[in-house]
N, C-alpha and C positions, 0 to 999 in steps of 0.2 A: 124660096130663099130663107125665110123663117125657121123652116124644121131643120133646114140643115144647120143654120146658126145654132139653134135650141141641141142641135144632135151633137155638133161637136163643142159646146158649152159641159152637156152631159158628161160627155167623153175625156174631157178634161178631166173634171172631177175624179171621174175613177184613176185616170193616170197619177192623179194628185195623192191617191188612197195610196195605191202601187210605190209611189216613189217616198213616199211618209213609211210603208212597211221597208223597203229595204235601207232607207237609211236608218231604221231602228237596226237591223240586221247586221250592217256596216258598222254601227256603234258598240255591238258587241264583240264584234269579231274583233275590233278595235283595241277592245276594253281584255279581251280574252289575250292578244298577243303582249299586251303590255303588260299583262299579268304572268304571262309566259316568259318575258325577257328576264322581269324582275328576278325568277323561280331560277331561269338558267344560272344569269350573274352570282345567286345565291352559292349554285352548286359549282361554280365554277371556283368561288371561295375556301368552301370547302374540300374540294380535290386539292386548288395549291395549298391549303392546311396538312392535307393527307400524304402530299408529295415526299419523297423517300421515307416514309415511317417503317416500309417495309421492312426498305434496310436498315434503320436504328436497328430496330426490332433483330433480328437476324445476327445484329455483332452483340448486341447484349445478350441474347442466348447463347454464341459464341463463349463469351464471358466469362457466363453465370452457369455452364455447364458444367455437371461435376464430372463426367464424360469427358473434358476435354483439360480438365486440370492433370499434371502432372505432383 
């Protein structure tokens, strides 16, 4: 009855190792998505910055064409 107490006393412990590594693992994956969202919202910023510039772009060449001046 000892050794098995002692065996699964033992056995704990490594499960304790095991579950100490993945929640370090968890913390970064964590740590990595939050850092991900931020990166998105960033760019997502700058896309509606960039939103029709195409077409600014496009009527002021229209313009400023000397091609299209009469």
């Amino acid at each position: 009855m000892f050794t098995i107490l002692i065996a699964v006393i033992v056995n704990n412990k490594g499960f304790d190792g095991l579950n100490a590594a993945i929640s370090g693992v968890h913390k970064r994956l964590d740590d990595m998505n939050t850092r991900l969202d931020r990166m998105d919202g960033r760019l997502e910023r700058i896309e509606a910055k960039l939103d029709n510039h195409e077409t600014r772009i496009v009527r002021l060449e229209e313009r400023t064409s000397p091609i299209g001046m009469r």
